[in-house]
Every structure is written in structure tokens, then in C-alpha cells.
N, C-alpha and C positions, 0 to 999 in steps of 0.2 A: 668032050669033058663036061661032065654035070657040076653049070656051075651053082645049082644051088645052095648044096652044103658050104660052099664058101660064103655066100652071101649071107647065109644063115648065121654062120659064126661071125661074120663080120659084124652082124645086126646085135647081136648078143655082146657085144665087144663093145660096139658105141652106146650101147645100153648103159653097160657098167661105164662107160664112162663120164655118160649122161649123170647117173648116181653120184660121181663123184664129183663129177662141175658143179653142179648143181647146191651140193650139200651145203650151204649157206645157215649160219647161226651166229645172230648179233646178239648182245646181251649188255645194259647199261645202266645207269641210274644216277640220280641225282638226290639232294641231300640238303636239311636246312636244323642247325641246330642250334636250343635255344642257350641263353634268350634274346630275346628281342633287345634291338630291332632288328631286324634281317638286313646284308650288308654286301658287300661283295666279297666275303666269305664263303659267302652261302650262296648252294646252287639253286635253293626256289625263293623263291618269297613267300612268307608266311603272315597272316593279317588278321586281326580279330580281338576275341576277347584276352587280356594280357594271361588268362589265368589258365587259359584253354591251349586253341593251337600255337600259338607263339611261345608259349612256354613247356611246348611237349618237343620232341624230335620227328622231324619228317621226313617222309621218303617214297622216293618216286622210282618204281623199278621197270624195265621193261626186258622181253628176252623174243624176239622176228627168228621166222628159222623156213627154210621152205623143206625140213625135212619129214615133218610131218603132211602123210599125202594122204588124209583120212578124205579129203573134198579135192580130187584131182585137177577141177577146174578152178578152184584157187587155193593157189600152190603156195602161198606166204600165211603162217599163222603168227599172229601178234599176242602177246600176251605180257598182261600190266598188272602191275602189284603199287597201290597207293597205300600208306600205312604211316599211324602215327605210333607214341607208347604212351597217349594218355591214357585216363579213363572217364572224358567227358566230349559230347561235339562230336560224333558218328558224322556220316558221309551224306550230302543230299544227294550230289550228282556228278560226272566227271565227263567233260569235255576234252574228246583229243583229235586234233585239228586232223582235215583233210582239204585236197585241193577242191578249187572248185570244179563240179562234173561227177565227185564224187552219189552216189547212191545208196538206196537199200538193196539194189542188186550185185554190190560189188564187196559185201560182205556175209556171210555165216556160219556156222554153226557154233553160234553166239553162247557162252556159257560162264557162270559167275555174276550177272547184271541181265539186263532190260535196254534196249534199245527207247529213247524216247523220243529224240529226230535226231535227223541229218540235213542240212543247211545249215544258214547263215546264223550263228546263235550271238544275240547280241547283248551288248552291256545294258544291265537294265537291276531293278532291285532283287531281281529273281537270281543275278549273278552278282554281286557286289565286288568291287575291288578289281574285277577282270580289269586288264590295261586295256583295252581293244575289244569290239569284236570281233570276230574268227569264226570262219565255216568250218564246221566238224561234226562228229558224232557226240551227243549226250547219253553217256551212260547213266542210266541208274539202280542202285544197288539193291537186292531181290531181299532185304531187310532192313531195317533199321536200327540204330544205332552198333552200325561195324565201327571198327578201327582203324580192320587193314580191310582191304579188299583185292582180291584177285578176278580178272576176268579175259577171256581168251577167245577170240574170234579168228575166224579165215579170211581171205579177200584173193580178189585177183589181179589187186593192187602193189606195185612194190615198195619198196620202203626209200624212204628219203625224211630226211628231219625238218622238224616242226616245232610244238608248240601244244600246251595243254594247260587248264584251269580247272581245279574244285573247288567244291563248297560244301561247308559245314548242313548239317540236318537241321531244322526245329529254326526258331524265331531266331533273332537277333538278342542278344544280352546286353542290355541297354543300346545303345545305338551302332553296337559291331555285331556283323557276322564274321566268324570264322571261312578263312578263303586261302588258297595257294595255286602257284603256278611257276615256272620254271624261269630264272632271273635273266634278262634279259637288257641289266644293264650296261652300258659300251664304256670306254676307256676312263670319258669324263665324268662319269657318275650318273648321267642321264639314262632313264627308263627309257628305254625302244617299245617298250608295249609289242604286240601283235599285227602282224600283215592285215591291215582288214583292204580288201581290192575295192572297194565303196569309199575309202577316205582318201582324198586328195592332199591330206596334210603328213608327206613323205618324212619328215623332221623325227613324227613320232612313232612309225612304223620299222618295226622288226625285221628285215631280211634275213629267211631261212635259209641255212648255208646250203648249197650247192654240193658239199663236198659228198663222196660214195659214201653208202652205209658202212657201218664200221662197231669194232666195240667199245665202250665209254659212250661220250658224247662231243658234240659238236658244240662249242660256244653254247653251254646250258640248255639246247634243244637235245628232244627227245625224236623215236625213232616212231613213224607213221607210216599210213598208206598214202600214195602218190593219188594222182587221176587220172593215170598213161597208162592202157594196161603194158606188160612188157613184151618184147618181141621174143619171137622163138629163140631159141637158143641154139648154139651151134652144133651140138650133141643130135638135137631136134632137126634140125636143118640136111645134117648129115642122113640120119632116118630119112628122110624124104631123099634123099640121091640116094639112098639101097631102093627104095621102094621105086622109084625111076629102071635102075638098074635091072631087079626083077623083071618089070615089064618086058626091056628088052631081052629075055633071057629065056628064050623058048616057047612065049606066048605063056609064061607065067606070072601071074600078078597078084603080086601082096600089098595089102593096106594096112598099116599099122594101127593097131586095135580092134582088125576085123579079119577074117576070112576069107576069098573065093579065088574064084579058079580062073 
């Protein structure tokens, strides 16, 4: 019995089903509307000039999917929409957490924004208002004075929730800048601020929830890339015991993605 054509179709079968496990699309967002002050109402916090971003509507969008396979070696594409309805106070820059370990090799085909580091990015006058520092990517926007901004990158990281901060474009307006970031206050009205792993003062530190990706959000955390890459998947797994199987299967040997004999 030639059992190739079975194993062929079998390979074609955990393909499609590979497609299907796989197909994963989160999509979420968060929201702060004015006016001020920002409240636990409201899902970011919004800080600055009274006339500007606290008195506009803000919004924090995001949409993870690994169905897009334009960069096959990483299979998770993120894409973030920050946008206010003023018409004052464009965007300087937008930080969105990652774990530590992360790199410039674990993300591309970067489009909408500028990569301008990844590390440890810390509270300083350059970020005003951040509760914490936080290791992430700083985006910055390939023009100035936007409103909204959209930008979409790959990784071969997967997603798990987090944590993100902007800031306004241009100087301070008398002593505010314009700044936002996703609310993070707990039961009793206290600010948790951001996981910084360098602070030893746990009181004022943020625990990012644990829980699976999902759509909405998590206790006002937004959706990000992990520092793990993931393991193969069972679809995946399967593939490798057809390819075993081949082998033993008349001295013929198939590797998936390749050819011979």
C-alpha cells in the first residue's frame, strides 16, 4: 500500500487546521472623557493643559491578530490607534510596555511611526506625569502635530497585557505638559503606577494581570508583546510526527518547507 497519498492528505488536513487554531484576533480599547479631572470613570488618565488634552476626548485603541502572515517568523501583528478630537497638542511620542529581554530583533515591519528605543524608558522631564518607569518601545510619530495616530508592527512575541504612556508635542504651556496613560487605579482610590523591576517599593507598583489574551481589556491594561517567544503549537507539533512518519515510510523523507528525496 502506498502510503504516501495518505499522508499527504493527512499533512494538508492538519494544515487547515493549523489555519484554524491559529486564527487569533484580539481587539480593545480604552477611553477618557473630558472634563477633568480624570476619575475612575475613566479608563486612561489624562494630564496637562486644562484647555487642551483634558478637555478633548481620548482614546486608546488596539487590534493583536496572528492572521496576518506577511513576516512568517513573527506571527503576531499589533496594531495601535492613539487619538484625541482636539485641535491643539499633536503627539510627541508613545511608549508601549514590553517585558524585560525584549529587543530590536523581536519586532518588524514597523509602519505609521519611528522606532526610537527599547529599554528601560524612565520617568524623567522628557516624560512628565508617567506614574513609573517601564521597559518598552518608544514610538515616535513620522510627523508632527497628529491627532490620531495609527501604527502596526510584527514580533515573535505574543501578547499578554500591559501598560502604555504618551506625550504631548512642543514645550510645556506654562508648567503642564499634556500626557496620558491607561488608569491603574485599585479599589481604594490609590494609583498603582507601573511595574518598574528596579523599584523595590511594591505599594506603588502595578501587577499586570496574568489573565489570557482576550477582547476588551483587563483591569485598564492594554494588549502587548510578552519576552517568551511561544512554543510550537499543536497543529505544528503534529506536522513534525507526519514528517517522522514519511521517514519511515519507504525511505521517503519530507521536511516541511523544503524538498528531497
Amino acid at each position: 500500500m502506498n502510503r504516501l497519498p495518505v499522508v499527504l492528505a493527512l499533512s494538508a488536513m492538519i494544515l487547515g487546521c493549523a489555519a484554524a487554531v491559529n486564527a487569533d484576533v484580539y481587539s480593545g480599547s480604552l477611553a477618557y472623557s473630558s472634563p477633568a479631572p480624570f476619575d475612575s470613570d475613566d479608563e486612561l488618565a489624562v494630564i496637562g493643559q486644562p484647555t487642551q488634552w483634558p478637555s478633548y476626548n481620548v482614546t486608546m485603541h488596539w487590534t493583536v491578530t496572528d492572521e496576518d502572515t506577511s513576516f512568517p517568523s513573527f506571527p503576531w501583528k499589533y496594531t495601535y490607534t492613539f487619538s484625541h478630537d482636539g485641535s491643539q497638542a499633536g503627539f510627541s511620542h508613545i511608549i508601549i510596555e514590553t517585558s524585560d529581554g525584549f529587543t530590536e530583533d523581536d519586532i518588524t515591519g514597523l509602519t505609521g511611526a519611528s522606532v526610537a528605543s527599547i529599554g528601560l524608558q524612565n520617568v524623567s522631564s522628557g516624560n512628565p506625569h508617567m506614574p513609573e518607569n517601564v521597559t518598552g518601545i518608544r514610538f515616535n510619530p513620522l510627523s508632527s502635530g497628529l491627532f490620531s495616530m495609527t501604527w502596526s508592527f510584527w514580533s515573535d512575541r505574543a501578547p499578554v497585557w500591559g501598560d502604555f504612556y504618551a506625550r504631548c508635542g512642543g514645550g510645556p504651556v506654562g508648567d503642564l505638559v499634556n500626557s496620558a496613560y491607561n488608569y491603574n487605579e485599585d479599589d481604594l482610590g490609590v494609583e498603582r503606577g507601573f511595574l518598574d523591576p528596579n523599584d523595590d517599593n511594591s505599594l506603588l507598583d502595578d501587577v499586570d494581570p496574568v489573565a489570557m489574551p482576550s477582547n476588551g481589556s483587563v483591569d485598564f491594561h492594554i494588549l502587548r508583546p510578552d519576552s517568551v517567544v511561544p512554543e510550537p503549537s499543536t497543529p505544528v507539533l503534529l506536522l513534525m510526527g507526519v514528517g517522522l512518519l514519511l521517514r519511515r515510510s519507504r525511505g521517503i523523507i519530507v521536511v516541511v518547507g523544503r524538498s528531497g528525496t
